[in-house]
CHARMM internal coordinates of N, CA and C (Angstrom, degrees):
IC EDIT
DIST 1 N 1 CA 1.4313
DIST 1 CA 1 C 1.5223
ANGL 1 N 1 CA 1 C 110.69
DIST 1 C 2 N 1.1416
ANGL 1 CA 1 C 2 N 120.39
DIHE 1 N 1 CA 1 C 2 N -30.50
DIST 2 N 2 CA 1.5145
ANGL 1 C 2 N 2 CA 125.01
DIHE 1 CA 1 C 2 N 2 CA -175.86
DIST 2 CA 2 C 1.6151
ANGL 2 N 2 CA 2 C 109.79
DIHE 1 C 2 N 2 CA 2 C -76.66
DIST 2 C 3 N 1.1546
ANGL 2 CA 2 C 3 N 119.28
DIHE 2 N 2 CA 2 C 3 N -27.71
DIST 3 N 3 CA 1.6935
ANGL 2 C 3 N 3 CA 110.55
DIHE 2 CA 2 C 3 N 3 CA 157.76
DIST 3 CA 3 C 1.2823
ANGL 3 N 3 CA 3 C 125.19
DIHE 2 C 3 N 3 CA 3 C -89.63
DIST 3 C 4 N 1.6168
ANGL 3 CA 3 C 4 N 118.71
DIHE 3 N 3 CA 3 C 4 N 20.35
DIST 4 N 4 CA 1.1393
ANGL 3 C 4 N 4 CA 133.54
DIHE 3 CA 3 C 4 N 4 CA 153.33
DIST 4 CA 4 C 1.6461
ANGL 4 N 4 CA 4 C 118.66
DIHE 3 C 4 N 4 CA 4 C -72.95
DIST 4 C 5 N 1.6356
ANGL 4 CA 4 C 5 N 88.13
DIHE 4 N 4 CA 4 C 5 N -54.01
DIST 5 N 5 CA 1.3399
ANGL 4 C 5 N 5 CA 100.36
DIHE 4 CA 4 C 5 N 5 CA -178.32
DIST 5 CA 5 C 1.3056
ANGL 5 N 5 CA 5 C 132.99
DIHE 4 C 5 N 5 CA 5 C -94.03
DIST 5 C 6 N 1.1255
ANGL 5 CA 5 C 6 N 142.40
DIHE 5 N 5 CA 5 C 6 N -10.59
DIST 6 N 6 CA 1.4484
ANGL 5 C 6 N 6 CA 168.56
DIHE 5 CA 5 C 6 N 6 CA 145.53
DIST 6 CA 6 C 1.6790
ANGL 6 N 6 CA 6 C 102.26
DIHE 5 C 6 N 6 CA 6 C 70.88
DIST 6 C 7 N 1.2837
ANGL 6 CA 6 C 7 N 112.56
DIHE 6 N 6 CA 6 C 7 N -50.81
DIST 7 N 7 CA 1.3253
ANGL 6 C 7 N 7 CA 140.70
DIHE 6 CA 6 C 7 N 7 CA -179.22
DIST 7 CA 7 C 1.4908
ANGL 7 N 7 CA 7 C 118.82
DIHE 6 C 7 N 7 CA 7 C -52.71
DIST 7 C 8 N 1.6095
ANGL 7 CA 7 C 8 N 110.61
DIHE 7 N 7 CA 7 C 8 N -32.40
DIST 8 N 8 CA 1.4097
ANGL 7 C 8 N 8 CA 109.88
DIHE 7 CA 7 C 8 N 8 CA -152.11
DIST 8 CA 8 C 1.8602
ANGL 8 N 8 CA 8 C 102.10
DIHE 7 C 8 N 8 CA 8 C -109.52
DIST 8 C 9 N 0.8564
ANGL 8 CA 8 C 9 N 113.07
DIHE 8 N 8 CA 8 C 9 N 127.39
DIST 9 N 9 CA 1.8953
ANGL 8 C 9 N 9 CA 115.25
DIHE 8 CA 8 C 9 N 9 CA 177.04
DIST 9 CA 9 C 1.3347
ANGL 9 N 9 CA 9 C 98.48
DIHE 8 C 9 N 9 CA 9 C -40.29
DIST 9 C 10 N 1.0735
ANGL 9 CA 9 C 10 N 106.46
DIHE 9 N 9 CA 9 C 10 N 171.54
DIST 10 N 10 CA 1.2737
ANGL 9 C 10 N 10 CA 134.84
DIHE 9 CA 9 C 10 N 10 CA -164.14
DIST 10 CA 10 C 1.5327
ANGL 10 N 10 CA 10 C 109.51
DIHE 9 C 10 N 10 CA 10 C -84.38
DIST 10 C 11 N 1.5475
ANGL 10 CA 10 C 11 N 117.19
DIHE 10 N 10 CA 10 C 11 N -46.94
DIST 11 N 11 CA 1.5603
ANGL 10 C 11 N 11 CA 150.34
DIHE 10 CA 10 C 11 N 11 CA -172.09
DIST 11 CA 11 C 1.3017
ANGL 11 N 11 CA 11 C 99.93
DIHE 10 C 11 N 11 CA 11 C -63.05
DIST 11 C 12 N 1.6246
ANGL 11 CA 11 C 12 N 120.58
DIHE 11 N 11 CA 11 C 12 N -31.93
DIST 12 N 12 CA 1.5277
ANGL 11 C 12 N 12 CA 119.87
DIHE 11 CA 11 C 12 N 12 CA -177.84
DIST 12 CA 12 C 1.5918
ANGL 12 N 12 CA 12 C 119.75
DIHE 11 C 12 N 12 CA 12 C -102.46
DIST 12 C 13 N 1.4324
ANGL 12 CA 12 C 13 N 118.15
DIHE 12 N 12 CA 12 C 13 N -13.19
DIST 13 N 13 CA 1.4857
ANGL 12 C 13 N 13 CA 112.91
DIHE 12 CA 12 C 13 N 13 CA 157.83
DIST 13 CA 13 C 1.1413
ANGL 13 N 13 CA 13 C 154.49
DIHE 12 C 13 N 13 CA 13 C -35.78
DIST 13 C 14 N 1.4327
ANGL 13 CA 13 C 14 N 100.52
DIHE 13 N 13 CA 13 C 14 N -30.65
DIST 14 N 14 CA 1.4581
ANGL 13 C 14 N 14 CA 124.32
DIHE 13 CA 13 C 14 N 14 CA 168.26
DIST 14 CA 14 C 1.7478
ANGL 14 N 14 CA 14 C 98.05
DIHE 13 C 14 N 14 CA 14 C -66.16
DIST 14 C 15 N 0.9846
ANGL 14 CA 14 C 15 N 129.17
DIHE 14 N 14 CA 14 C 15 N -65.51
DIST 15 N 15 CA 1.2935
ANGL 14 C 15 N 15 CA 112.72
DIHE 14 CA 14 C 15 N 15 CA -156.44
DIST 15 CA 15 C 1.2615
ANGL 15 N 15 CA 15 C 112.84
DIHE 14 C 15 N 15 CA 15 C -91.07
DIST 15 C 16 N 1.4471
ANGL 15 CA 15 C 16 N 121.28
DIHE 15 N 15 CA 15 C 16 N 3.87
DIST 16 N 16 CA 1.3972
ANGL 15 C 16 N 16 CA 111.39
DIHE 15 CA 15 C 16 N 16 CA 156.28
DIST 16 CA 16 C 1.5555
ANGL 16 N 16 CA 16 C 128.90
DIHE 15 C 16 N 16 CA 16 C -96.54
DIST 16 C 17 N 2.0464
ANGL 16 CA 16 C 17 N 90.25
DIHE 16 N 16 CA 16 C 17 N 1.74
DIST 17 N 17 CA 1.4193
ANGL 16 C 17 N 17 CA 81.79
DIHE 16 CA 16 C 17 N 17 CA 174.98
DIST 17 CA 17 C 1.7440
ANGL 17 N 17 CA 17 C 104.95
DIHE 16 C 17 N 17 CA 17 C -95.27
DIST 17 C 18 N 1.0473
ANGL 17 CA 17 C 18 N 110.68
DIHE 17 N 17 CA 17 C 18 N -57.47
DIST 18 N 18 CA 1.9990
ANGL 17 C 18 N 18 CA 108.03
DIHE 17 CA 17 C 18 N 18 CA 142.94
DIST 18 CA 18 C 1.5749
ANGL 18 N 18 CA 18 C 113.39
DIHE 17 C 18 N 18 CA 18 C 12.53
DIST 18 C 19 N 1.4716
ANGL 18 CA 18 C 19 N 110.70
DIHE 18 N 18 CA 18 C 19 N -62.97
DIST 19 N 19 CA 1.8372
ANGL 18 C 19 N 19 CA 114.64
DIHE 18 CA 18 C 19 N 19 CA -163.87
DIST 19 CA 19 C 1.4597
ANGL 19 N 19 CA 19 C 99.05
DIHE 18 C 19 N 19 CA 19 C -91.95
DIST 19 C 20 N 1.6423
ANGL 19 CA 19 C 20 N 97.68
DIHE 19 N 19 CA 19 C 20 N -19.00
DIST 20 N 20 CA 1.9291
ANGL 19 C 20 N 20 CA 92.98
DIHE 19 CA 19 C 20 N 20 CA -178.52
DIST 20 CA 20 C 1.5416
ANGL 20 N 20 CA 20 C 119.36
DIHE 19 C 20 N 20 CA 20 C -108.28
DIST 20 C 21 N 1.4544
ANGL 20 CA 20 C 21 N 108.53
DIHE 20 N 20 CA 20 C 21 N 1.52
DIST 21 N 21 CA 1.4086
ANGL 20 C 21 N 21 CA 120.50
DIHE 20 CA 20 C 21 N 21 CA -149.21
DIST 21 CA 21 C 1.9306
ANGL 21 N 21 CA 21 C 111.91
DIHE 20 C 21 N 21 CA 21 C -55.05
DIST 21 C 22 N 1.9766
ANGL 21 CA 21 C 22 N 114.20
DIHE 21 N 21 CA 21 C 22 N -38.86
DIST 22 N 22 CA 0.9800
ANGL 21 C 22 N 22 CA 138.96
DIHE 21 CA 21 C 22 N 22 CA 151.09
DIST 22 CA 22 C 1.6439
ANGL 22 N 22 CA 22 C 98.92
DIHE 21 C 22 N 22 CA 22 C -17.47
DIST 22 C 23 N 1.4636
ANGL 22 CA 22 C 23 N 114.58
DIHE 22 N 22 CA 22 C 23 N -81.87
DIST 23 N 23 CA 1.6617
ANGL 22 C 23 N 23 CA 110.35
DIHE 22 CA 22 C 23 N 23 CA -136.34
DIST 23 CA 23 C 1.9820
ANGL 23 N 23 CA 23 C 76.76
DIHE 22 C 23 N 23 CA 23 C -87.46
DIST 23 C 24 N 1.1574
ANGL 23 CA 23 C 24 N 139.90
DIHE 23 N 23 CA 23 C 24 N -23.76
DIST 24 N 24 CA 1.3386
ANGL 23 C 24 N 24 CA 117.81
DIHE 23 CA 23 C 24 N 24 CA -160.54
DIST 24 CA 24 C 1.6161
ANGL 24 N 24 CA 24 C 94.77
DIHE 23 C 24 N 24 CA 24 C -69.22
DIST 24 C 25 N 1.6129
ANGL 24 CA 24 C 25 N 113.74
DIHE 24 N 24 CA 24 C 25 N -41.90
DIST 25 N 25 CA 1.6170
ANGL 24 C 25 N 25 CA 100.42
DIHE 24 CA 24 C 25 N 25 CA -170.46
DIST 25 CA 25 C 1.4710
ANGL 25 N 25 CA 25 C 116.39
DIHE 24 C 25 N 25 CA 25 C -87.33
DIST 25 C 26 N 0.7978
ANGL 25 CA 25 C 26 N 104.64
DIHE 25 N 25 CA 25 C 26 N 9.02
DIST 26 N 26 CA 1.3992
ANGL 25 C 26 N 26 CA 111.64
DIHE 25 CA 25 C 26 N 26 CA 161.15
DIST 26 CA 26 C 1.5714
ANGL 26 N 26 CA 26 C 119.12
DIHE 25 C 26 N 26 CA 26 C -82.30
DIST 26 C 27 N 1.5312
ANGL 26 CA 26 C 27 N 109.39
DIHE 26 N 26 CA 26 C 27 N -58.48
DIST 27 N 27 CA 1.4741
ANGL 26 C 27 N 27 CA 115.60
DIHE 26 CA 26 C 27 N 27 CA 158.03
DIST 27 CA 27 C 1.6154
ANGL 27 N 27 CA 27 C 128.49
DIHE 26 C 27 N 27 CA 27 C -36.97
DIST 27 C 28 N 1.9214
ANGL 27 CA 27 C 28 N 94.41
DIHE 27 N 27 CA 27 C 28 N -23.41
DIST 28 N 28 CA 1.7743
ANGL 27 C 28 N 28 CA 89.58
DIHE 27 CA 27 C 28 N 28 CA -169.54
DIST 28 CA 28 C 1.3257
ANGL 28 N 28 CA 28 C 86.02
DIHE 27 C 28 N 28 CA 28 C -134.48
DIST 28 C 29 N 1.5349
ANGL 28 CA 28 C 29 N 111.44
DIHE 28 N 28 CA 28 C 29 N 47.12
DIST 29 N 29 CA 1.5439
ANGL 28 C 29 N 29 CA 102.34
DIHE 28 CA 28 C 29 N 29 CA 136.01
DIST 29 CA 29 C 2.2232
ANGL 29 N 29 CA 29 C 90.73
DIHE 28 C 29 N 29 CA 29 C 62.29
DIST 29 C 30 N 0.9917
ANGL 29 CA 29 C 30 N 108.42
DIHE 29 N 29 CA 29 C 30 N 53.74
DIST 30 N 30 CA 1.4208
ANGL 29 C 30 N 30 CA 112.30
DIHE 29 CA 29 C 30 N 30 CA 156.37
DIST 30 CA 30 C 2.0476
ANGL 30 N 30 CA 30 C 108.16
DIHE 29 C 30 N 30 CA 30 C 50.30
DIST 30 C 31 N 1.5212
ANGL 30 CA 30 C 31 N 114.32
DIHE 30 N 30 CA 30 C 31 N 9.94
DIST 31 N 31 CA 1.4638
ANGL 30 C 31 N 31 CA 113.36
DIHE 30 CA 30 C 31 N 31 CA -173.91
DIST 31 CA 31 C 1.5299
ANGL 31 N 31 CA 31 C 101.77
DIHE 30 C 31 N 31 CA 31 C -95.98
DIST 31 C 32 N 1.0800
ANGL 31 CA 31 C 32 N 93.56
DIHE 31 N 31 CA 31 C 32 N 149.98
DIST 32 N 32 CA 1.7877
ANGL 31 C 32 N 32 CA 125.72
DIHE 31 CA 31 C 32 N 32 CA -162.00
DIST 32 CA 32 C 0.7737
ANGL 32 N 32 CA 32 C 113.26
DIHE 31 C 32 N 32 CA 32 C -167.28
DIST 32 C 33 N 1.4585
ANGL 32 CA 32 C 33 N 103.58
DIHE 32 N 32 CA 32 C 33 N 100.59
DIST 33 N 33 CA 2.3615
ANGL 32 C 33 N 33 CA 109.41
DIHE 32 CA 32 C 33 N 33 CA 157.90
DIST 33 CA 33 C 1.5736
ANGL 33 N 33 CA 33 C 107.27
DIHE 32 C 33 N 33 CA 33 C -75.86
DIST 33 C 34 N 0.7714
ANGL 33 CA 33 C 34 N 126.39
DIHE 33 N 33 CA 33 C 34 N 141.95
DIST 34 N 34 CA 1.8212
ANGL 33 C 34 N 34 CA 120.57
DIHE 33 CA 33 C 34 N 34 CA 164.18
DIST 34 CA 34 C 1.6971
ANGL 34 N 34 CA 34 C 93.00
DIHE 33 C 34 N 34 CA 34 C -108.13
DIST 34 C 35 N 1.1906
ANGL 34 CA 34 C 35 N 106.95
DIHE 34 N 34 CA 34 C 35 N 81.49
DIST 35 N 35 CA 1.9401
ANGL 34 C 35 N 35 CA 118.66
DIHE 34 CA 34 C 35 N 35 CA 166.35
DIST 35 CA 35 C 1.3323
ANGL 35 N 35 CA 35 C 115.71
DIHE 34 C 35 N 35 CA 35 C 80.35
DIST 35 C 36 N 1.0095
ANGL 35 CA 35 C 36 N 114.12
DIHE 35 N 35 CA 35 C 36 N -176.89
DIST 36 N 36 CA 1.6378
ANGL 35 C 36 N 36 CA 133.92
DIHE 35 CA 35 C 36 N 36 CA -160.29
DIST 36 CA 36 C 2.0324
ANGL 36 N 36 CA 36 C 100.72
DIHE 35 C 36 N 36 CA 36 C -77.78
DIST 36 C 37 N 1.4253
ANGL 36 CA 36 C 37 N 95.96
DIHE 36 N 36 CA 36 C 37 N -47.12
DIST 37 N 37 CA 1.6235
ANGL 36 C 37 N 37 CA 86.20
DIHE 36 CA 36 C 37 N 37 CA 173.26
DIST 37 CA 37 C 0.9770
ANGL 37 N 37 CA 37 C 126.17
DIHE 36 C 37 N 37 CA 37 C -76.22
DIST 37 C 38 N 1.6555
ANGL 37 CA 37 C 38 N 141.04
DIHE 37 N 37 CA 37 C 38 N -26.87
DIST 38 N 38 CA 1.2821
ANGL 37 C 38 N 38 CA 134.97
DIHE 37 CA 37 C 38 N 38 CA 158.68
DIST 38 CA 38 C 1.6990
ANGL 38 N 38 CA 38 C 107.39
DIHE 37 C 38 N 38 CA 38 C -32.16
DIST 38 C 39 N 1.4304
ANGL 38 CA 38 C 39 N 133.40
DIHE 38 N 38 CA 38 C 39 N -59.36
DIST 39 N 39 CA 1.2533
ANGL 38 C 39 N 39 CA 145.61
DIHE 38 CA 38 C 39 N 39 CA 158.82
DIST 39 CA 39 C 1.1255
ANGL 39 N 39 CA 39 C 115.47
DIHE 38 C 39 N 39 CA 39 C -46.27
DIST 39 C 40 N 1.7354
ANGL 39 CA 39 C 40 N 140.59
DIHE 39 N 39 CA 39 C 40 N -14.31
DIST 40 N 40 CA 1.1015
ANGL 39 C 40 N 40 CA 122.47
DIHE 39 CA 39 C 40 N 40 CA -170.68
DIST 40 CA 40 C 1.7005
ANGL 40 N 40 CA 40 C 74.19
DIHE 39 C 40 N 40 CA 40 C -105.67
DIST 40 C 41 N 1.0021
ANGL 40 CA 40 C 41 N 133.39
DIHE 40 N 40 CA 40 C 41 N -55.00
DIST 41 N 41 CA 1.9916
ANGL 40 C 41 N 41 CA 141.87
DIHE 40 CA 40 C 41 N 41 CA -177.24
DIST 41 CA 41 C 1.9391
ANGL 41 N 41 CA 41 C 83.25
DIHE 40 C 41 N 41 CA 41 C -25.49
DIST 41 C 42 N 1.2277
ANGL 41 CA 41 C 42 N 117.83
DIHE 41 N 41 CA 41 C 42 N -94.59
DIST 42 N 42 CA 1.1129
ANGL 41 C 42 N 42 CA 130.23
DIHE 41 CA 41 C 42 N 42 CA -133.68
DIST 42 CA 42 C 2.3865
ANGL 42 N 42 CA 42 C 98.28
DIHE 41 C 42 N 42 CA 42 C -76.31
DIST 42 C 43 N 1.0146
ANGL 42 CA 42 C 43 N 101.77
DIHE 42 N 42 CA 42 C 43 N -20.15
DIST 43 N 43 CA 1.6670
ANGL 42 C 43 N 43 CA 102.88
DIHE 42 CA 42 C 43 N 43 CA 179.24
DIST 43 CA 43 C 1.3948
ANGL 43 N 43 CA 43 C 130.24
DIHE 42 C 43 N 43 CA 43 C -117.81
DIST 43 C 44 N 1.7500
ANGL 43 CA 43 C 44 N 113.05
DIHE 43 N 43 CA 43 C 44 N -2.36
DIST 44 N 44 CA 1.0909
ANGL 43 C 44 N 44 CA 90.30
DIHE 43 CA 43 C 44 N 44 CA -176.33
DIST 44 CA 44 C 1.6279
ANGL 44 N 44 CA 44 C 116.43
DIHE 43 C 44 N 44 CA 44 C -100.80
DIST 44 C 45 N 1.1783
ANGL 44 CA 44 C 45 N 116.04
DIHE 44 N 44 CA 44 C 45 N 13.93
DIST 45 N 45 CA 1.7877
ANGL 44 C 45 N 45 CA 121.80
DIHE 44 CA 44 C 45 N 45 CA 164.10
DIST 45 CA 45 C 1.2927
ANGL 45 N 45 CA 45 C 108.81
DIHE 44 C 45 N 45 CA 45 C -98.34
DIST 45 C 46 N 1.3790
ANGL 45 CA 45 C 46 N 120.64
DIHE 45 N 45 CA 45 C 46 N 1.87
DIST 46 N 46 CA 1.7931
ANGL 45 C 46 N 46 CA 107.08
DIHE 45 CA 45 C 46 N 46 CA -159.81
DIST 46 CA 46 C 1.6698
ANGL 46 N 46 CA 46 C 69.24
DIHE 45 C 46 N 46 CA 46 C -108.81
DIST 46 C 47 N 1.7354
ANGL 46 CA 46 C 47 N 80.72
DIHE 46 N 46 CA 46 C 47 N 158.44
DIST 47 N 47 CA 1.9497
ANGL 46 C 47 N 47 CA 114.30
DIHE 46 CA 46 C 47 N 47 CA 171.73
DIST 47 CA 47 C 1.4949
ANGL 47 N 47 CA 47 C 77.42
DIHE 46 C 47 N 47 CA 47 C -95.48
DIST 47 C 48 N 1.7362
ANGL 47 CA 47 C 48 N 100.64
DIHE 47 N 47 CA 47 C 48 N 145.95
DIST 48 N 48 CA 1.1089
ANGL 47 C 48 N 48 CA 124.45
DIHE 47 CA 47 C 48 N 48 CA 149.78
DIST 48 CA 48 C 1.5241
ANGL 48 N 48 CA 48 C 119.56
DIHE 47 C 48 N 48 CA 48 C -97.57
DIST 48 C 49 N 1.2300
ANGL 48 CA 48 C 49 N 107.01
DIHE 48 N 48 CA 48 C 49 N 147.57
DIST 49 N 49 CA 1.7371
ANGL 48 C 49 N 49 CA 105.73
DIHE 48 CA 48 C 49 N 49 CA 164.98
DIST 49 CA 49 C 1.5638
ANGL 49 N 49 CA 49 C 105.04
DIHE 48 C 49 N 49 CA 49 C -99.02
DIST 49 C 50 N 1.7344
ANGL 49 CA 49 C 50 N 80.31
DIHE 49 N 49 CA 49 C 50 N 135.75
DIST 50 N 50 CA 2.1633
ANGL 49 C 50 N 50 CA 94.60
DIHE 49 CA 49 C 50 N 50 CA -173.59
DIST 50 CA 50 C 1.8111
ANGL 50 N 50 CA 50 C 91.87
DIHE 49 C 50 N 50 CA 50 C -112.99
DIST 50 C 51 N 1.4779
ANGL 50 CA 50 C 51 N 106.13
DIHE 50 N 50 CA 50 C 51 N 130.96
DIST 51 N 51 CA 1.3176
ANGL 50 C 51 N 51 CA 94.26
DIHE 50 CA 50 C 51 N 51 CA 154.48
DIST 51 CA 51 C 1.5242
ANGL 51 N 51 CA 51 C 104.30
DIHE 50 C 51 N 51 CA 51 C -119.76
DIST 51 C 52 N 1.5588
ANGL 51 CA 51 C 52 N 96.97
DIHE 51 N 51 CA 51 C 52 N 167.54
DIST 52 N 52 CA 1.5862
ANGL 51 C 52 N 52 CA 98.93
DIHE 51 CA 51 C 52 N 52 CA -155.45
DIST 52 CA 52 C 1.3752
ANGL 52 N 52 CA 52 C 105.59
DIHE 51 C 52 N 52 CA 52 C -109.51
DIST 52 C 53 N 1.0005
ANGL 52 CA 52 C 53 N 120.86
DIHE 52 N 52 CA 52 C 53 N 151.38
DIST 53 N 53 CA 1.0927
ANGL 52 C 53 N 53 CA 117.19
DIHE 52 CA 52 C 53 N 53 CA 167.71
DIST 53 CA 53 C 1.5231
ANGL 53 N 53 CA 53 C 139.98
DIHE 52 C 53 N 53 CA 53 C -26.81
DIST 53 C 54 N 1.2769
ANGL 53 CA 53 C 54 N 128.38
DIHE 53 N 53 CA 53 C 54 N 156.92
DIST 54 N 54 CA 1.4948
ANGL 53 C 54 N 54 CA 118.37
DIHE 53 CA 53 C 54 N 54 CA -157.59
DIST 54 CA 54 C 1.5208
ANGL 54 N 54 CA 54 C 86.71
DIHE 53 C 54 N 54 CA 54 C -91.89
DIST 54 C 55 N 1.3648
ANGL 54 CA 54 C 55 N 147.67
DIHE 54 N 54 CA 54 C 55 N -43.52
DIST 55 N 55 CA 1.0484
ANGL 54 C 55 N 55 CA 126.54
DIHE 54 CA 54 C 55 N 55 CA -170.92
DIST 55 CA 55 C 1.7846
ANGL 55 N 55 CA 55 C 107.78
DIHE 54 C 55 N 55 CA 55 C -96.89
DIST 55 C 56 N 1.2401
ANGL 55 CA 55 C 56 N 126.19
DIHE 55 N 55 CA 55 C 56 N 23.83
DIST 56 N 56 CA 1.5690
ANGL 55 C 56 N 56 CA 114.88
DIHE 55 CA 55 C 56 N 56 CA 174.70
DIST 56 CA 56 C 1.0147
ANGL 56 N 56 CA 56 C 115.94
DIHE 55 C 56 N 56 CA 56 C -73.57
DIST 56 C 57 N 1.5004
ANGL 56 CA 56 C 57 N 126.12
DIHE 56 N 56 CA 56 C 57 N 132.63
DIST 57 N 57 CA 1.3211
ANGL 56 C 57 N 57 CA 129.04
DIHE 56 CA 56 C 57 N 57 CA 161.80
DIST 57 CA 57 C 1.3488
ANGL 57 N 57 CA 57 C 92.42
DIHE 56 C 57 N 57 CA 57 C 130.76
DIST 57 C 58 N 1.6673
ANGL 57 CA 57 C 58 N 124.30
DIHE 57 N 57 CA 57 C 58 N -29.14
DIST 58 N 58 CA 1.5742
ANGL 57 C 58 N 58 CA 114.91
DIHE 57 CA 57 C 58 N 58 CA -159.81
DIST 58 CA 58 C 1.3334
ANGL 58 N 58 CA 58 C 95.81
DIHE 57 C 58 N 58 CA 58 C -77.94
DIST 58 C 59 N 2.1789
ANGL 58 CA 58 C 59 N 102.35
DIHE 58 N 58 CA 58 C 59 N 159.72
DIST 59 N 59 CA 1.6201
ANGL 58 C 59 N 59 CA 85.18
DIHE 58 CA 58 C 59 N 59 CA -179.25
DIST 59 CA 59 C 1.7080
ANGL 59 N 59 CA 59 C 135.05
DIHE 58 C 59 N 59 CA 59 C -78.48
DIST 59 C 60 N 0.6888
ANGL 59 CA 59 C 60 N 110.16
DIHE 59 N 59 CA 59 C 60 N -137.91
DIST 60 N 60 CA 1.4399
ANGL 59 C 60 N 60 CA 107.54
DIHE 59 CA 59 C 60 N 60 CA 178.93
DIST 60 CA 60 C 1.5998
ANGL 60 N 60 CA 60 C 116.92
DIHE 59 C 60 N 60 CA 60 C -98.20
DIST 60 C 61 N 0.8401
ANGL 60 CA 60 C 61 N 105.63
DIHE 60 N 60 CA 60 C 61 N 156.79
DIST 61 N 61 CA 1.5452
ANGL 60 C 61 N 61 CA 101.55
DIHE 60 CA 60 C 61 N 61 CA 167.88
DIST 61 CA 61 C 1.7362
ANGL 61 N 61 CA 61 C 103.62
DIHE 60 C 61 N 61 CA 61 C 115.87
DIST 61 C 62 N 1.2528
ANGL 61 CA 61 C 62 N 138.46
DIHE 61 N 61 CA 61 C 62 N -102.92
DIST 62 N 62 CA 1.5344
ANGL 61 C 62 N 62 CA 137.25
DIHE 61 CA 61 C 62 N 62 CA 127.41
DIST 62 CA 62 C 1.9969
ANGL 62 N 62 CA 62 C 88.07
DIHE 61 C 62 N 62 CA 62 C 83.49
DIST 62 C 63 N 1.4895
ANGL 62 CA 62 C 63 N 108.34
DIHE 62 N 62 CA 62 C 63 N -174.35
DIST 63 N 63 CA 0.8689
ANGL 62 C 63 N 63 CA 95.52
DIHE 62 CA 62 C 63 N 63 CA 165.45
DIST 63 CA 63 C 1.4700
ANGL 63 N 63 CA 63 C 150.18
DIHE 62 C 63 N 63 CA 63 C -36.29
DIST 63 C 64 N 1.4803
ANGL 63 CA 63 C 64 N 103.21
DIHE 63 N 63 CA 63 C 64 N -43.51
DIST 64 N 64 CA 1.7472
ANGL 63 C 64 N 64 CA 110.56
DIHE 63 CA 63 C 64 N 64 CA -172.22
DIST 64 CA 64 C 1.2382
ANGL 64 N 64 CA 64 C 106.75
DIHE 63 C 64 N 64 CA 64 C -93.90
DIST 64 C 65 N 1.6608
ANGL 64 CA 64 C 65 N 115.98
DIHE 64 N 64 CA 64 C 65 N 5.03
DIST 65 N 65 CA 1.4367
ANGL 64 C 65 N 65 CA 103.82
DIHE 64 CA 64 C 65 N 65 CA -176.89
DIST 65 CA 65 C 1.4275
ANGL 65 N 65 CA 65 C 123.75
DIHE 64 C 65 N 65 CA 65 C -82.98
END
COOR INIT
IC SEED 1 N 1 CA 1 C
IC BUILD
């Protein structure tokens, strides 16, 4: 919700997600963390798979060099 809103403090999110909470989970397909530990419960023993970037590994220099 906060890169929705860019504009709005931080302190006031809660209650606009509260008055909006309906159309956001609807928008996202019914997903809901309830906080940081639900996410620490369910990810912090699992391996993630990283894929890397399409140009990692090349050397340096290249376009941006």
């Amino acid at each position: 919700m906060h890169h929705d809103l860019p504009g709005v403090p931080w302190y006031a999110l809660r209650q606009l997600y509260l008055h909006r909470q309906a159309a956001y989970l609807q928008r996202n397909q019914g997903f809901l963390v309830r906080g940081y530990g639900e996410w620490r419960r369910h990810f912090s023993r699992r391996a993630v798979a990283v894929n890397a970037h399409p140009g990692f590994g090349e050397q340096a220099g290249g376009e941006h060099g």
